[in-house]
C-alpha positions as CSV (number, residue, x, y, z in Angstrom):
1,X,225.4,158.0,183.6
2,X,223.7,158.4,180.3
3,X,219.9,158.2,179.4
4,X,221.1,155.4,177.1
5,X,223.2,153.6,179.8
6,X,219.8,153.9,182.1
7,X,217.3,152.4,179.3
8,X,220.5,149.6,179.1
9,X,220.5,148.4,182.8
10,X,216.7,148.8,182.8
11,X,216.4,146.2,180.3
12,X,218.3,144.0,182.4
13,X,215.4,143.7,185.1
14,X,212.1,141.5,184.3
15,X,209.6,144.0,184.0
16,X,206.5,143.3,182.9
17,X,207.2,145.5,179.3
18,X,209.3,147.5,177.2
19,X,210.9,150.3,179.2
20,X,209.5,153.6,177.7
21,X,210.4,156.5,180.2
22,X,213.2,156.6,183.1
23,X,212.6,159.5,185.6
24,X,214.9,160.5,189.0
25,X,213.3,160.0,192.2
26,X,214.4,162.1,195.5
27,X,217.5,163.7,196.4
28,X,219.6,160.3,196.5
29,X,221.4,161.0,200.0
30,X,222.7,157.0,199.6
31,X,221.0,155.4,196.6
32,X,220.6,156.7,192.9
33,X,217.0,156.3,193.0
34,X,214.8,156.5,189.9
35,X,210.9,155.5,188.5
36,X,210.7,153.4,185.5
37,X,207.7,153.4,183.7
38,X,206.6,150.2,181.1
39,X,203.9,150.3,178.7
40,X,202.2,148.6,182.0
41,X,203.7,149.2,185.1
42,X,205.9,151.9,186.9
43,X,209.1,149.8,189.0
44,X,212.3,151.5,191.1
45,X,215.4,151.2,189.9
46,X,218.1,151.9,192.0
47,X,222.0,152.5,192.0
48,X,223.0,150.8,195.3
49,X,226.0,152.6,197.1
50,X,228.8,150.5,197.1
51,X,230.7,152.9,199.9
52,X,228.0,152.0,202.1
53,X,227.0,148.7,201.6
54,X,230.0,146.8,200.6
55,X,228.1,143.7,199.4
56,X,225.2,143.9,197.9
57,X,224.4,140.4,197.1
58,X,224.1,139.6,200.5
59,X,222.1,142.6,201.1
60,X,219.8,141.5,197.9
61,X,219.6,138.0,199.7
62,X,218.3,139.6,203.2
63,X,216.2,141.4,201.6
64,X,214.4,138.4,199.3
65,X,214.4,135.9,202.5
66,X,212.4,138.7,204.4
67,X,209.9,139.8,201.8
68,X,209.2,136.1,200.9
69,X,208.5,135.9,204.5
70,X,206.1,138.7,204.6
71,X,204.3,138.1,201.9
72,X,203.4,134.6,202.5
73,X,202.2,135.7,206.2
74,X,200.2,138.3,204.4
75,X,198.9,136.1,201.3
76,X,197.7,134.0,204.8
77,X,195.7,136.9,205.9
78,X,194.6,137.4,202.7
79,X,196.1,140.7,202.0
80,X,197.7,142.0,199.3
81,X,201.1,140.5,198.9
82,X,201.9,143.3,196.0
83,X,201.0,146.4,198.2
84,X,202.1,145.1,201.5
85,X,205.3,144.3,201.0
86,X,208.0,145.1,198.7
87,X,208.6,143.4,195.9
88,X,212.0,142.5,194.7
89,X,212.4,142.0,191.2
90,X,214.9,139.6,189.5
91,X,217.0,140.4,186.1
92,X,215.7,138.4,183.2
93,X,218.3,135.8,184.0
94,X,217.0,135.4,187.7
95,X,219.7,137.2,189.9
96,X,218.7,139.8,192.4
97,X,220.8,142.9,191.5
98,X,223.0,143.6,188.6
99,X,226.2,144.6,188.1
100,X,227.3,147.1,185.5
101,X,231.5,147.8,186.0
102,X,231.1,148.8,189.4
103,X,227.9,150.0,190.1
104,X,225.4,147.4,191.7
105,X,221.7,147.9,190.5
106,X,218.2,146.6,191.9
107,X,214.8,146.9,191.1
108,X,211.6,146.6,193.0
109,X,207.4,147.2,192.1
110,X,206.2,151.0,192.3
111,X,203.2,150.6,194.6
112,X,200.9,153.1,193.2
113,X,198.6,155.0,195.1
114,X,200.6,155.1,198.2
115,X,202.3,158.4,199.8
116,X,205.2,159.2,202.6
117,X,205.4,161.6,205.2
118,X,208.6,163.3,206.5
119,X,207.8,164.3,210.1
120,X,205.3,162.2,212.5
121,X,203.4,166.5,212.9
122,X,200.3,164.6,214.3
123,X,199.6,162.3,216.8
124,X,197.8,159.6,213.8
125,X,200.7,160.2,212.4
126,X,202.8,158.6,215.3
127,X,200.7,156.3,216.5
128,X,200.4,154.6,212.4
129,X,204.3,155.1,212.3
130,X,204.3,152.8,215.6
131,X,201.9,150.5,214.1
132,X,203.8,150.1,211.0
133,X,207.1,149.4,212.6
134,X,205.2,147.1,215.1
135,X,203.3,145.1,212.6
136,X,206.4,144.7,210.4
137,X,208.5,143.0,213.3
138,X,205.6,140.6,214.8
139,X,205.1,139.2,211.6
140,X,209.1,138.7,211.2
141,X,208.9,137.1,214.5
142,X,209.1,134.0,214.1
143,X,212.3,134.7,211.3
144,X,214.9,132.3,212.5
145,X,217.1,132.3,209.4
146,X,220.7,133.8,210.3
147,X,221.3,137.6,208.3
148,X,224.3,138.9,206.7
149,X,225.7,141.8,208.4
150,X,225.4,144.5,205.6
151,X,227.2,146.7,207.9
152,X,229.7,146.0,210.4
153,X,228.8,146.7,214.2
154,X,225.7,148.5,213.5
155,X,223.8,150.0,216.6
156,X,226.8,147.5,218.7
157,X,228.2,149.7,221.3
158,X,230.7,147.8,221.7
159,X,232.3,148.5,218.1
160,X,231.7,151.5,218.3
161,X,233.7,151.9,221.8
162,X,236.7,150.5,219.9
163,X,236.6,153.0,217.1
164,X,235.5,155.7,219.6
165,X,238.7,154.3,221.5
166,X,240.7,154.8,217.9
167,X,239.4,157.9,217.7
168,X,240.9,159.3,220.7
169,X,244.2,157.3,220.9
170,X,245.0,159.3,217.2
171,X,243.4,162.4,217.5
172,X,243.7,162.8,213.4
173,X,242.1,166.6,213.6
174,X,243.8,167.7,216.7
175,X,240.7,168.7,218.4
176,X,240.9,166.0,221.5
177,X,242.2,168.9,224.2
178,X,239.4,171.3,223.5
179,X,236.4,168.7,223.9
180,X,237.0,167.8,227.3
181,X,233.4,168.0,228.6
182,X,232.1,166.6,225.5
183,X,233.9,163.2,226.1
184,X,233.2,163.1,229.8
185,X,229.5,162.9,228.1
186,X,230.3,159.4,226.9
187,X,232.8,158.1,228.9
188,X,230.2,158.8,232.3
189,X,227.4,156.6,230.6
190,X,230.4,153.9,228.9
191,X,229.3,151.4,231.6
192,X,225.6,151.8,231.3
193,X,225.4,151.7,227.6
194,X,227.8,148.2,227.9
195,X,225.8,146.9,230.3
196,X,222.4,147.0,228.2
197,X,224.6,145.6,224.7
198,X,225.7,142.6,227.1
199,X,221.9,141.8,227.1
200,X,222.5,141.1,223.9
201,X,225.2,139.3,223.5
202,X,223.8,137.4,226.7
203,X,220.7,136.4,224.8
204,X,218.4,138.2,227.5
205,X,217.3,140.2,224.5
206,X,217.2,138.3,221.4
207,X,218.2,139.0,217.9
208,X,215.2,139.7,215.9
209,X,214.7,141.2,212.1
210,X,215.9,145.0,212.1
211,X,214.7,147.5,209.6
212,X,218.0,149.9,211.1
213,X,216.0,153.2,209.7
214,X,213.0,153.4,211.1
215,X,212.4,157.0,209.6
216,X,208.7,157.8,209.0
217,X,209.5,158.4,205.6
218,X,210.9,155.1,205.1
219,X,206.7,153.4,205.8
220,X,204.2,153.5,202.9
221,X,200.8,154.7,204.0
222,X,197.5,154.6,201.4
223,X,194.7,158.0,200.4
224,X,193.8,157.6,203.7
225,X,196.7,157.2,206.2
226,X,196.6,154.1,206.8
227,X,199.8,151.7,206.9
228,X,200.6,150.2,203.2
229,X,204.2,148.5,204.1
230,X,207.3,149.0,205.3
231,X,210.5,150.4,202.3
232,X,214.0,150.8,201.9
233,X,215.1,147.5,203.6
234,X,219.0,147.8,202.6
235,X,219.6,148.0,206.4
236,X,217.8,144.7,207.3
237,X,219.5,142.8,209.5
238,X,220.0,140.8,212.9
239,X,220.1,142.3,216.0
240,X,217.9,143.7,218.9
241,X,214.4,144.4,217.8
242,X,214.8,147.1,220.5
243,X,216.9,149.2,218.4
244,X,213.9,150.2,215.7
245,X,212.1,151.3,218.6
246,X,215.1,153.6,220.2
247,X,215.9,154.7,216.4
248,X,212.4,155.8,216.0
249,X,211.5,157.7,219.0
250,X,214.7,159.5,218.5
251,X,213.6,160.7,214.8
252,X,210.0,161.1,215.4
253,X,210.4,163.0,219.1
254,X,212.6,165.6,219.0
255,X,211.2,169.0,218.8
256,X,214.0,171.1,217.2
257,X,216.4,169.3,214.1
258,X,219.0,166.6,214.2
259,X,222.0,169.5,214.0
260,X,219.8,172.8,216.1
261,X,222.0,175.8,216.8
262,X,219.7,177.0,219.0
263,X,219.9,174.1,221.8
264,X,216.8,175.8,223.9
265,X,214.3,174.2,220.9
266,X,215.5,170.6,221.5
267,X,213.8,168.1,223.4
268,X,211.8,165.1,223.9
269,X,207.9,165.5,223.2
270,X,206.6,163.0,225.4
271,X,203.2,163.0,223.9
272,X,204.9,161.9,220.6
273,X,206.2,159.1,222.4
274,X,203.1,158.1,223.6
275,X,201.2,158.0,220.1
276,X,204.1,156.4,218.6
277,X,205.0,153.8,221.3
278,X,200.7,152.5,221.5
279,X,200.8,152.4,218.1
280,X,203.7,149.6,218.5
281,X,202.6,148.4,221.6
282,X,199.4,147.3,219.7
283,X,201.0,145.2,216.6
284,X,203.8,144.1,218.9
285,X,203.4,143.4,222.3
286,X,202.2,139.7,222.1
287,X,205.6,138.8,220.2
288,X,207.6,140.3,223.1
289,X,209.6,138.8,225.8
290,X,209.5,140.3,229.1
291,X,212.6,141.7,229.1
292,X,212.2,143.2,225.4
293,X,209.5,145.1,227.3
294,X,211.1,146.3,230.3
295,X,214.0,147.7,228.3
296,X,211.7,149.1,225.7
297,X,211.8,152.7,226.8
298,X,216.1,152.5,227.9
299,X,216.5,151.8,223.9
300,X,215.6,155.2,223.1
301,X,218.4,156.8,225.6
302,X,220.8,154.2,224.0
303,X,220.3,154.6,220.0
304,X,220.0,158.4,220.6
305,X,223.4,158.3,223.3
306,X,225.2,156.3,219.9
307,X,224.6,159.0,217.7
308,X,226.1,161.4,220.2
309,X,229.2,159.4,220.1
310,X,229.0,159.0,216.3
311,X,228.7,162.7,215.7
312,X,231.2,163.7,218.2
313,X,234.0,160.7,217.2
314,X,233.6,162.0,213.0
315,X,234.5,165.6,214.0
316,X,237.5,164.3,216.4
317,X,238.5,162.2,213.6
318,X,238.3,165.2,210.9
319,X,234.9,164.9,209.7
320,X,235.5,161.2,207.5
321,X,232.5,159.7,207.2
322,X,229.2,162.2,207.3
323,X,228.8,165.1,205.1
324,X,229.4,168.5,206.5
325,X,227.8,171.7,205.4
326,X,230.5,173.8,207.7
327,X,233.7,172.8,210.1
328,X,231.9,172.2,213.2
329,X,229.0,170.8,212.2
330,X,229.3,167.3,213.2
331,X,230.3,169.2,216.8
332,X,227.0,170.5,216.9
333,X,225.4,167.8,215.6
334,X,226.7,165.9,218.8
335,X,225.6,168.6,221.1
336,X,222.2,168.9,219.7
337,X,221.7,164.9,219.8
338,X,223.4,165.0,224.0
339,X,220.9,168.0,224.6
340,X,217.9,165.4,223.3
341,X,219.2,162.8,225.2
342,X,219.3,164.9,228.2
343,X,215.6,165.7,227.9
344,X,215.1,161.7,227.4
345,X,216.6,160.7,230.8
346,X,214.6,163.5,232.6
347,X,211.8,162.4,231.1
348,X,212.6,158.4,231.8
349,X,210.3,157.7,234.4
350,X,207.4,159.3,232.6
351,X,208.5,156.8,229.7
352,X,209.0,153.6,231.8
353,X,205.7,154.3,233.0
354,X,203.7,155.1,229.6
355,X,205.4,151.9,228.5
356,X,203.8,149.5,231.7
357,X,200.3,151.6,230.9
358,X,200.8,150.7,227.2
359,X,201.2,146.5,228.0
């Protein structure tokens, strides 16, 4: 892609002046991400990945029904529509992405002033983490509209079973035989996990807006910390409201790395738990159902139990969908993620009880 290809597409989108610089933000692990500055304003511009999300109008169209959504509940509270919530901006002819051959490109307000953090490495930190992710779903409550599903089966156990069942049946790297105890790790908690996804489909937990990421990096706080709005909604979607929660407190709680060698530094911090899960508990607990609550705390041990299954599946089935630095990465990926979940159902009293304290 060429500066002058950049300045091209920029022009497309209805910023509020001539584009005069175009700059790369982050690493772009999924999206080409980068900051385009006016003679006014400063806007995203981003290269949406095509592999991932395989239609990107309906993910555009989530992501304008939800924002509208916010931003009239926060123009009600007499916020700041423009800070609080992302804003979506259209091409000059009104569309919400545009296409350039086969690249899909979207745009969105800079929202100056504001700042992201990587790792929840104090408890304000959690407990404003919790609070964003709270306040973002109770005022998406009452969102009835139906979503697209941007990506099939996401967080749904029971498509992942089939593909884990795939997996197995064709044994594409030849490493089935020596991973024994690994599978016996999912196949021994197969009927719990079902059990809790038939909640679902039952309706005894309903489908709410998702965010799907509920990284801390992925809220926008102000100078001083406090919660600006939630970002990066590509993932929105239908589904348990449940699953933000269990996404988060496996990302915010573990006390060694996502892929740790050294298995002895992995684990749960329960106090982390605890900041992040009252700083929910106070945006979000009026907008709950009972049962949302009771099974608040078993989401945690089911997101992080998926990811397990995820890791271990990718390096049965040769290592095809995440990025490996070294062969048996996505093998100790999986054991790092079982050892966390381990320390999450030792610990699952302690967070079945924080969580009645909490309410």
């Amino acid at each position: 892609m060429t500066k002058e290809q950049l300045f091209d597409i920029a022009d497309k989108f209805a910023f509020d002046a001539p584009v005069v610089d175009i700059s790369t933000l982050g690493l772009g692990f999924i999206n080409d991400t980068f900051i385009v500055t006016t003679g006014g304003s400063r806007y995203i511009l981003q290269r949406k990945n095509h592999n991932i999300f395989p239609d990107v109008p309906a993910m555009m169209d989530n992501i304008s029904r939800v924002t509208a959504h916010l931003k009239a509940k926060v123009k009600a509270e007499g916020g700041d529509p423009e800070r609080e919530v992302l804003t979506v901006v259209p091409t000059r002819t009104g569309e919400l992405y545009y296409q350039f051959e086969d690249s899909f490109w979207a745009a969105s307000l800079f929202i100056e002033g504001s700042v992201t953090h990587d790792t929840a490495n104090t408890p304000r930190l959690a407990y404003m983490g919790g609070k964003g992710i709270g306040k973002f779903q109770a005022m998406l409550a009452d969102f009835t509209e139906p979503l697209h599903e941007v990506i099939k089966g996401f967080h749904n156990i029971r498509w992942r079973f089939e593909q884990w069942d795939k997996a197995l049946a064709e044994d594409r790297a030849g490493r089935k035989a020596a991973l024994a105890t690994e599978i016996g790790w999912i196949e021994s908690r197969r009927e719990k996990m079902l059990a809790f996804w038939e909640m679902v489909e039952r309706g005894e937990l309903p489908l709410r807006v998702t965010h799907n990421d509920t990284k801390l990096s992925n809220i926008l706080f102000d100078k001083d910390d406090e919660v600006l709005c939630v970002i990066d909604l590509d993932t929105v979607m239908s589904s348990t409201s449940l699953n933000d929660f269990g996404d988060a407190i496996r990302s915010y709680t573990n006390t060694g790395a996502e892929d740790d060698t050294e298995l002895e530094r992995v684990s749960m911090n329960i106090d982390t738990f605890r900041n992040y899960a009252a700083g929910y508990l106070s945006e979000r607990s009026s907008t709950m159902t009972g049962s949302e609550k009771e099974w608040l705390a078993f989401s945690a041990l089911y997101i992080t139990y998926e990811q397990v299954l995820r890791f271990l599946m990718d390096y049965i089935d040769g290592d095809s969908y995440y990025k490996i630095a070294y062969p048996t990465h996505n093998h100790v990926r999986a054991t790092a993620q079982y050892k966390l979940l381990l320390s999450m159902e030792e610990q699952y009293h302690v967070m079945q009880q924080t969580i009645r304290e909490l309410l």
